[in-house]
C-alpha positions as CSV (number, residue, x, y, z in Angstrom):
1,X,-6.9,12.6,2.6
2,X,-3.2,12.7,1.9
3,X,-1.1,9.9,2.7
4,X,2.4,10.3,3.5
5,X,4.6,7.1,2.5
6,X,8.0,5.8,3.3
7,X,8.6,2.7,1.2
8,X,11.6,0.1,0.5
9,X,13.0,-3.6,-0.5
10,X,12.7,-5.9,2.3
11,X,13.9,-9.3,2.4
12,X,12.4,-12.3,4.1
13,X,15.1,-12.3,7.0
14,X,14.6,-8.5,7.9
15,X,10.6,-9.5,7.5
16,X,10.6,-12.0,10.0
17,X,13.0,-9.9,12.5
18,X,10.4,-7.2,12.2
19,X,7.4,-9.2,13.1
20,X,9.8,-10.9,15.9
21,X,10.3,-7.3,17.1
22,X,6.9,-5.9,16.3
23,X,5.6,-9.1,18.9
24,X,7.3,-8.7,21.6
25,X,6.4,-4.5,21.3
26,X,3.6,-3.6,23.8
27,X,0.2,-1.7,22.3
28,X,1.4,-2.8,18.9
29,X,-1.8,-3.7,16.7
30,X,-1.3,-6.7,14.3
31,X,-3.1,-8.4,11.5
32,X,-2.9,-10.6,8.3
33,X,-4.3,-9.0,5.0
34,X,-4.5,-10.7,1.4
35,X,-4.5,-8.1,-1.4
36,X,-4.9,-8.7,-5.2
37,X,-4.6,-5.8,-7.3
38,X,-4.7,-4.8,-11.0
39,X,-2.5,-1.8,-11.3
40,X,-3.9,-0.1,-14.9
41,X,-1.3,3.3,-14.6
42,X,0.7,2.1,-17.1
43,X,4.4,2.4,-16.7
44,X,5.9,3.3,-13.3
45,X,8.6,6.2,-15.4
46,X,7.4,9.7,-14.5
47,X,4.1,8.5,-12.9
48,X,1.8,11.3,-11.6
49,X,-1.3,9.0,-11.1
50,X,-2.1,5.1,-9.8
51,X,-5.3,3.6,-11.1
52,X,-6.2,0.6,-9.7
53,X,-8.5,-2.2,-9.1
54,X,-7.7,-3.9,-5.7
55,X,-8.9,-6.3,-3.1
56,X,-8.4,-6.8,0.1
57,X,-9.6,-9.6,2.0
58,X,-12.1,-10.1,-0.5
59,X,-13.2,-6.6,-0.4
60,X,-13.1,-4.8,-3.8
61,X,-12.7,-1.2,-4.5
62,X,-11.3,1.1,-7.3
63,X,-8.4,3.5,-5.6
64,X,-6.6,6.5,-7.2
65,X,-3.5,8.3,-5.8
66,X,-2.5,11.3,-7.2
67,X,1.4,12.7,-7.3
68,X,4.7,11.6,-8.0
69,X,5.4,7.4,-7.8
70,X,8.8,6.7,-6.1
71,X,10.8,6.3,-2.7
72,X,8.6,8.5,-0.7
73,X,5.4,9.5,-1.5
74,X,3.1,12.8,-0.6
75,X,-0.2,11.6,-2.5
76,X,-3.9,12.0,-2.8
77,X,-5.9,9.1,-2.1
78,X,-9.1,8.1,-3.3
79,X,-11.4,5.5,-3.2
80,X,-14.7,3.7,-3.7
81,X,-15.2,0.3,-1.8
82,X,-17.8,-1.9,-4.2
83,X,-18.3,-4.5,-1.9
84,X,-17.1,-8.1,-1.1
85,X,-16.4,-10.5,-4.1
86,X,-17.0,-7.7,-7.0
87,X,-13.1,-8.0,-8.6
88,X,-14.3,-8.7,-12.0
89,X,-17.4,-6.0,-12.2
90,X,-14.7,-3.4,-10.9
91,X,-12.5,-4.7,-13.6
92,X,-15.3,-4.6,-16.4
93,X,-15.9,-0.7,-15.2
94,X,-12.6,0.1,-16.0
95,X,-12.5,-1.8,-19.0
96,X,-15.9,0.4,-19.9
97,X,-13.5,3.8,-18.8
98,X,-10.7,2.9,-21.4
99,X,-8.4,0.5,-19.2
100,X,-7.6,-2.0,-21.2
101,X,-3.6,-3.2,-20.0
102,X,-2.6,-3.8,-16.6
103,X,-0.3,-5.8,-14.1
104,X,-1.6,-7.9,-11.9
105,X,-0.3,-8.3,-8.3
106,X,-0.8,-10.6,-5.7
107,X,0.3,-9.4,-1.6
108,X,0.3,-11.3,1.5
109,X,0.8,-8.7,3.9
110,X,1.6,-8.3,8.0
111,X,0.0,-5.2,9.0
112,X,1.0,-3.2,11.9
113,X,0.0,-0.3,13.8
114,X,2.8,1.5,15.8
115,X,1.6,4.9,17.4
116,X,-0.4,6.0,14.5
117,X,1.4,4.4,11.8
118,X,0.8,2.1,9.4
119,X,3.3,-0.3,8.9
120,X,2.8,-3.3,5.9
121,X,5.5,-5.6,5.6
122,X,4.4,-7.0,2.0
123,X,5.2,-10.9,0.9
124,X,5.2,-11.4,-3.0
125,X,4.1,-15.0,-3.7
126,X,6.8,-16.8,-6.5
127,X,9.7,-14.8,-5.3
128,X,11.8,-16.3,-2.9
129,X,13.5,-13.3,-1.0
130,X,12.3,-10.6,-2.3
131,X,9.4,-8.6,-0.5
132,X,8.8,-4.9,0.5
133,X,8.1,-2.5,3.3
134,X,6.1,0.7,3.6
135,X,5.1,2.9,5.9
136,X,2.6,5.0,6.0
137,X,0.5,8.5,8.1
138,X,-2.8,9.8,6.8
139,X,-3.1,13.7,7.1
140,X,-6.1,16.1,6.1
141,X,-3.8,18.8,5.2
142,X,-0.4,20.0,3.4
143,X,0.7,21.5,6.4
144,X,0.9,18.4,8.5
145,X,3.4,16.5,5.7
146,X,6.7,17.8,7.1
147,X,5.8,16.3,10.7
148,X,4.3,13.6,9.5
149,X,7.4,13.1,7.3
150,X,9.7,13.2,10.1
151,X,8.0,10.6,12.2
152,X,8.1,8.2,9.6
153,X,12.0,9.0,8.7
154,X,12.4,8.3,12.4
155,X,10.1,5.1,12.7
156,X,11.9,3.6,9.4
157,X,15.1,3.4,10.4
């Protein structure tokens, strides 16, 4: 799977006019997601590869996207769901693989689901006004990037 991503800074005003928007949108999918993750990549300069240990709503799994870190993102995705409750064993596996430093992150997140796209507008508990916003289209292949692209330049405006 490829995921194509759109991402950037939202504040808390522009997060509740979005989900304001988003409800009154018909056929628009919603939901609540908590995410904890322990991002072991190392430094986000010149990053070509995200290892991670997340999980979401209490479900753990190990993810790894390949390609470039930044503004918009064309990366490989994988991952192996562990089950529910199993952050530290995932954490100890890595450990075992050489991971030793990480950063920790904590999400609340409004999910959204506008024509095939993936929208999470992402909270950051202990900062005030500071959040962000991503979208996001999985492909199967290269050649579907460029439209997929373009839908989410015109959806992210």
């Amino acid at each position: 799977m490829i995921e194509v991503e759109i991402r950037g800074p939202l504040t808390t005003a522009d997060h509740e006019r979005l989900m304001a928007e988003f409800s009154a949108t018909p056929g628009v999918e919603m939901r609540k997601q908590e995410r904890i993750l322990l991002d072991l990549s190392g430094p986000l300069e010149n990053r070509q590869r995200d290892v991670r240990v997340r999980a979401t709503d209490g479900v753990s799994e190990i993810m790894i996207k390949l390609g470039t870190f930044g503004a918009s993102d064309m990366r490989r995705e994988f991952g192996v769901k562990v089950g529910e409750h199993k952050f530290d064993e995932c954490v100890g596996v890595m450990h075992a693989l050489g991971y030793d430093e990480g950063r920790l992150c904590h999400f609340q997140n409004d999910i959204v689901i506008v024509d095939g796209v993936e929208f999470v507008l992402k909270a950051i508990p202990g900062f005030t006004d500071r959040g962000l916003i991503e979208a996001d289209i999985e492909v199967e292949t290269e050649a579907e990037i460029p439209a997929a692209r373009q839908k989410l330049e015109e959806l992210f405006k």
